[in-house]
Residue frames as qw, qx, qy, qz and C-alpha x, y, z in Angstrom:
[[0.000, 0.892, 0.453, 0.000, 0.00, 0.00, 0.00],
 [0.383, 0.556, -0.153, 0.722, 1.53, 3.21, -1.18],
 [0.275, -0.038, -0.535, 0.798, 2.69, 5.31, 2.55],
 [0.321, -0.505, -0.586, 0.546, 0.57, 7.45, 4.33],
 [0.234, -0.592, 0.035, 0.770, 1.48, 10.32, 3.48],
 [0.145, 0.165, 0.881, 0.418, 0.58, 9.31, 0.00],
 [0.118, -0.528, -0.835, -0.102, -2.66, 8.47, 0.70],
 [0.183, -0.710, -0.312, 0.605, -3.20, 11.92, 2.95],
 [0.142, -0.312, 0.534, 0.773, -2.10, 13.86, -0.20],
 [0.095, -0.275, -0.738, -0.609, -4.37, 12.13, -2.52],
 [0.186, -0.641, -0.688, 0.285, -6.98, 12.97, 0.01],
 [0.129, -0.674, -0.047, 0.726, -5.90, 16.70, 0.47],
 [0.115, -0.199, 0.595, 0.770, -5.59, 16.75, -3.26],
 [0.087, -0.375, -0.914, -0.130, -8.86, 15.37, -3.80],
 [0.097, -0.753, -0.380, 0.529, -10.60, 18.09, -1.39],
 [0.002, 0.643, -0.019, -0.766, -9.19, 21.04, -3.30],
 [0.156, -0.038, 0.690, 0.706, -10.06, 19.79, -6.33],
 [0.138, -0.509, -0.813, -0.246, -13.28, 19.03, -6.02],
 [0.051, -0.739, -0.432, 0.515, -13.73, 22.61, -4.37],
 [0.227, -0.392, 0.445, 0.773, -11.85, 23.89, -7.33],
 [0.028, 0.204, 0.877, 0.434, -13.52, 22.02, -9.78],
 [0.045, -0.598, -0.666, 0.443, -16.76, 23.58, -7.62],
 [0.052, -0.645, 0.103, 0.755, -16.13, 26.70, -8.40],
 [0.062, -0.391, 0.645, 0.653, -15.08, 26.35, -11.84],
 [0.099, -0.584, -0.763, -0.260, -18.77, 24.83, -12.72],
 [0.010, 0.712, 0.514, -0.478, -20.53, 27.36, -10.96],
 [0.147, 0.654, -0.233, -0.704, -18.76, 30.50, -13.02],
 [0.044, -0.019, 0.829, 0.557, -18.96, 28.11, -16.08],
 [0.027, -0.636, -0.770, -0.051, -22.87, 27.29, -15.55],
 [0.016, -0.845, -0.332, 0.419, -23.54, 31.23, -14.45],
 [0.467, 0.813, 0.240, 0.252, -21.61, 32.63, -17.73],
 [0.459, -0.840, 0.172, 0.233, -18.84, 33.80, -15.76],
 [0.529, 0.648, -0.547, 0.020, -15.30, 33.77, -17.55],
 [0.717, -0.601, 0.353, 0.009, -13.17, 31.39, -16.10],
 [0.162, -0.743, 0.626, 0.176, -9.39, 31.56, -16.38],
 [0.718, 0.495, -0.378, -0.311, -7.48, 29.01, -18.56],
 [0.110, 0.362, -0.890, 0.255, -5.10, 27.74, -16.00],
 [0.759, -0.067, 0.366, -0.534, -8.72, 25.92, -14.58],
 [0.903, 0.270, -0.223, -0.251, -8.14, 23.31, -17.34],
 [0.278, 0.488, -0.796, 0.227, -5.20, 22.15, -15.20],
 [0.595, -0.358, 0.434, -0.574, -7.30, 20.44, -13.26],
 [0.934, 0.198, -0.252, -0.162, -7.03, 17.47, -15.58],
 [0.496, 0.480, -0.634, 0.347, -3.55, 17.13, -14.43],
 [0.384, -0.309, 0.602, -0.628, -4.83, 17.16, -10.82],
 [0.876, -0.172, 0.162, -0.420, -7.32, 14.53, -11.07],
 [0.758, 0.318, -0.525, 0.219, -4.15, 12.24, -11.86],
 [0.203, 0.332, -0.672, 0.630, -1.82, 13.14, -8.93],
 [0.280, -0.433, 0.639, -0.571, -5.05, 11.92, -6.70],
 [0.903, 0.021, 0.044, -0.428, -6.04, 9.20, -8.23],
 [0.673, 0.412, -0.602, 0.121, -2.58, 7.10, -8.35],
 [0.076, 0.268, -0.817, 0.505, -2.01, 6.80, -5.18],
 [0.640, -0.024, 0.309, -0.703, -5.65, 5.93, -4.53],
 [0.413, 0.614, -0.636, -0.219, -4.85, 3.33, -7.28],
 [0.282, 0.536, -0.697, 0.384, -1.92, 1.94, -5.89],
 [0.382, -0.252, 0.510, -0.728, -3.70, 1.52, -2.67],
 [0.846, 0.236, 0.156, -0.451, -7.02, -0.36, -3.79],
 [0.718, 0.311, -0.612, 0.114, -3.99, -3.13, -5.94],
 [0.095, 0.356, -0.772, 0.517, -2.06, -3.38, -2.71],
 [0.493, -0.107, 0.508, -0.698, -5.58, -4.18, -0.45],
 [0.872, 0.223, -0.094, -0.425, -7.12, -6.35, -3.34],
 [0.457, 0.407, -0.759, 0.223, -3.56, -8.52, -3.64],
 [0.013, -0.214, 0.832, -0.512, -3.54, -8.92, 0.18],
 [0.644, -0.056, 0.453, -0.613, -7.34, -10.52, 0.39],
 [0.473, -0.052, 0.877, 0.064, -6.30, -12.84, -2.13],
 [0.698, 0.517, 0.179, -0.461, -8.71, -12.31, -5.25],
 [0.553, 0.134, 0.691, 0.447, -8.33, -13.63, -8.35],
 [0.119, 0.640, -0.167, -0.740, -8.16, -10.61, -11.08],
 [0.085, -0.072, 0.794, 0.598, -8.85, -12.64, -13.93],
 [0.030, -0.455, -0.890, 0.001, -12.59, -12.47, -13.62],
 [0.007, -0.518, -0.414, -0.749, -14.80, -9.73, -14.55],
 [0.614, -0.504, -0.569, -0.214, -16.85, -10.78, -12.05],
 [0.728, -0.403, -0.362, 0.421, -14.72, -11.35, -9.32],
 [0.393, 0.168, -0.043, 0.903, -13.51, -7.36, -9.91],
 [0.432, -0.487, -0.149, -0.744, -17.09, -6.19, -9.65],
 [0.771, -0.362, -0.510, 0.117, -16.95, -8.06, -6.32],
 [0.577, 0.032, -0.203, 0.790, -13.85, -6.59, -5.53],
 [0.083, 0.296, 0.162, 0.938, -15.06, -2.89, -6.10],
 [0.597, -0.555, -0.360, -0.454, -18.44, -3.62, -4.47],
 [0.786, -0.363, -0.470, 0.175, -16.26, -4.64, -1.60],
 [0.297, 0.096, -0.098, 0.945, -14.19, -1.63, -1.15],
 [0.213, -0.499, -0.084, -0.836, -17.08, 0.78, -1.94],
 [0.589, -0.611, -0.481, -0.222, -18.96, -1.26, 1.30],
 [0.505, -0.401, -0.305, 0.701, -16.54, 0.16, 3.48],
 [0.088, -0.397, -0.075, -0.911, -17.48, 4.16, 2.20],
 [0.101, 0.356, 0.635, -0.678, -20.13, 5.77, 4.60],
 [0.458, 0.568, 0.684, -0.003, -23.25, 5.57, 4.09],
 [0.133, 0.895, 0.222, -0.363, -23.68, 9.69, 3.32],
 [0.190, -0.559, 0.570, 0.571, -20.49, 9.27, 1.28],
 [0.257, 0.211, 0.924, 0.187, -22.21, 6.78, -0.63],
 [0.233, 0.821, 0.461, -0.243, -25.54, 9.00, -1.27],
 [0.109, -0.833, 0.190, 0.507, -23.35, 11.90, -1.60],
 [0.216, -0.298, 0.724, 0.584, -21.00, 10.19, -4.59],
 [0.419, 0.498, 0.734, 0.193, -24.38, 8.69, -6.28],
 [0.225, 0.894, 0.286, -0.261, -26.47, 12.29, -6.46],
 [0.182, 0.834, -0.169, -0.493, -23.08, 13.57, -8.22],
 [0.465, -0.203, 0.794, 0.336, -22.63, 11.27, -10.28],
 [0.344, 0.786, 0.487, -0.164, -26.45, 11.79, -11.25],
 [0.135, 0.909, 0.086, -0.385, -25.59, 15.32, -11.74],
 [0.269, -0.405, 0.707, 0.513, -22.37, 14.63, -14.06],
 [0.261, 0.310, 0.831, 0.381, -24.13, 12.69, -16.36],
 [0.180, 0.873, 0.440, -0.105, -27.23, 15.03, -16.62],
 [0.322, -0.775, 0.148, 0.523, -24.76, 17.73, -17.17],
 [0.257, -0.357, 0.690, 0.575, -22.75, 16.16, -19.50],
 [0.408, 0.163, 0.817, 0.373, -25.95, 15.63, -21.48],
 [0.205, 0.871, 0.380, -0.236, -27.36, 18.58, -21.22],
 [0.362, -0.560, 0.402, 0.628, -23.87, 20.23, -22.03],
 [0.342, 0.141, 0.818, 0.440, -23.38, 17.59, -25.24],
 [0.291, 0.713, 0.628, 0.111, -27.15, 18.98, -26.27],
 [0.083, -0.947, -0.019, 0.310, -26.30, 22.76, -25.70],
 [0.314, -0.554, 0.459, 0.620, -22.61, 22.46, -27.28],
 [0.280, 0.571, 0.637, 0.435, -24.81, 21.49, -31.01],
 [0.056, 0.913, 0.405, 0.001, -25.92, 24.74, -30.63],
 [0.214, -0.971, 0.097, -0.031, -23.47, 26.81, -28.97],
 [0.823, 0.334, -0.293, 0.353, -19.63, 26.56, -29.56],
 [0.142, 0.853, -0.265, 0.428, -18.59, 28.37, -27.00],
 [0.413, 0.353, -0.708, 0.452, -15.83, 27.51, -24.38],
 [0.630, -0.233, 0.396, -0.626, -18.61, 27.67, -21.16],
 [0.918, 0.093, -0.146, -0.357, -20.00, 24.59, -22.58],
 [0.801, 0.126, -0.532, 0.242, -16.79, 22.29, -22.72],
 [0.078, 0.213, -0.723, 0.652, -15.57, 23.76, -19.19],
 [0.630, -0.203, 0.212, -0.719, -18.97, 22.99, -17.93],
 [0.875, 0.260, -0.407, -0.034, -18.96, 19.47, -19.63],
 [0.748, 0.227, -0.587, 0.212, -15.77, 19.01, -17.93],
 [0.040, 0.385, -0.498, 0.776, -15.71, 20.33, -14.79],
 [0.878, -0.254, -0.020, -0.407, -19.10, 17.93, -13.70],
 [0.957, -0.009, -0.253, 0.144, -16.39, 15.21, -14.13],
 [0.075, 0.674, -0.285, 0.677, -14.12, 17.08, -12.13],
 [0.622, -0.406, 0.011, -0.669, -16.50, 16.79, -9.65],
 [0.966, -0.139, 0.038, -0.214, -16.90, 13.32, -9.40],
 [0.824, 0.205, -0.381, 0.365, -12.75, 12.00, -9.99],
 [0.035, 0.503, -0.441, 0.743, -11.90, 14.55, -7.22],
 [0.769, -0.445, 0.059, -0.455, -15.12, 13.12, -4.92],
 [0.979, -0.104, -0.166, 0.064, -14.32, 9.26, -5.32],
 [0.684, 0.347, -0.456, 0.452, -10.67, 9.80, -4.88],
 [0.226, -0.476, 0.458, -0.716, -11.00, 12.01, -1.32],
 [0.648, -0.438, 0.464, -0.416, -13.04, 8.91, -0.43],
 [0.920, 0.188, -0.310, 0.151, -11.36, 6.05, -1.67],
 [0.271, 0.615, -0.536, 0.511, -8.42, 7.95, 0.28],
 [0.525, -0.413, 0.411, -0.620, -10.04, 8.38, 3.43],
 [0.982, -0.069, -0.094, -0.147, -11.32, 4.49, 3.18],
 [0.865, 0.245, -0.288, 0.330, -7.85, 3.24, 2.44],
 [0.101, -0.575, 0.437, -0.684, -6.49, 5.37, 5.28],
 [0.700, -0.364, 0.253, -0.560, -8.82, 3.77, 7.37],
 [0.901, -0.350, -0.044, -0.253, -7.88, 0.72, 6.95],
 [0.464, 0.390, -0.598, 0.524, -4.23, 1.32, 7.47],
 [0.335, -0.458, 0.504, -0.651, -5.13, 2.97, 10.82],
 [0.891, -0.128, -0.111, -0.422, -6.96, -0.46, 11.23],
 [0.937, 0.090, -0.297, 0.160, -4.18, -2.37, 10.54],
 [0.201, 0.454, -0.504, 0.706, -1.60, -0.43, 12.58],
 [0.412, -0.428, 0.386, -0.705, -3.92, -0.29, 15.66],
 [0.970, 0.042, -0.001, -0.238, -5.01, -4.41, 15.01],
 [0.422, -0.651, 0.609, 0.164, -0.91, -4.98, 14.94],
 [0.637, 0.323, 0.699, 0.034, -2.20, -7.41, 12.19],
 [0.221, 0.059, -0.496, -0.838, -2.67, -6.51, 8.30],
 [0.557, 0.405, 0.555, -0.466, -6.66, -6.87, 7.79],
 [0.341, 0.101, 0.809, 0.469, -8.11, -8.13, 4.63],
 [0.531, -0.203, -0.164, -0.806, -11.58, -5.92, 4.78],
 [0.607, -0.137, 0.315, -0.717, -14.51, -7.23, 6.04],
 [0.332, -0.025, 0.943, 0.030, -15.27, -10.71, 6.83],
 [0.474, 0.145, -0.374, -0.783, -17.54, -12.41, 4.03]]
């Protein structure tokens, strides 16, 4: 599992994107300008999703799956996400919702309209959401270092 510190990072990285990314829909959806250096945010939604990554191999290795199986990944992923909270869980669905709607209202509006609002609006829903999941994929995988440090034990997730 990539360090700590890592993982605290992709978290912290995660947060300010997705407040960034906040922003940067709002003045996009209200017709505001917004600034060109905003489209660095693609580059951000890397630096917190590798170590989040990294993490989620390192936790799936140590419970032993088999990775050759479609299946057995959508297991995998369904197991992780049962360790989010619940409200994190609610919270990640509704913007996901809203991404998609977005992106299809966007997609319908950018036929019409070529202007640059539309594609930062377009992208900055998904923003939204690769900045969310990673702050809690972080936090999760945090947790269950702090698990295993305080259990003296590595832990595998939840019994099945």
């Amino acid at each position: 599992m990539p360090p700590p510190f890592l993982l605290r990072l992709a978290f912290w990285i995660g947060v300010a994107g997705l407040v960034a990314s906040l922003g940067v829909h709002l003045a996009a959806v209200l017709g505001a300008p917004v600034p060109g250096v905003a489209m660095a945010l693609h580059v951000g939604v890397f630096a917190a999703f590798l170590p989040v990554v990294f993490g989620m191999k390192d936790w799936v290795e140590r419970r032993g799956d088999d990775l050759s199986d479609f299946r057995s990944q959508w297991g995998i992923q369904k197991a992780l996400f049962g360790l989010v909270p619940g409200w994190q869980k609610v919270a990640l669905g509704v913007l996901f919702a809203y991404a998609t709607v977005n992106f299809l209202i966007g997609f319908a509006g950018a036929m019409n309209d070529s202007s640059a609002g539309v594609d930062v609006r377009m992208f900055s829903g998904h923003w939204m959401v690769f900045y969310a999941v990673s702050a809690v994929f972080a936090r999760v995988l945090l947790g269950l270092r702090q698990a295993e440090a305080s259990a003296g034990a590595r832990t595998t997730g939840p019994a099945r």
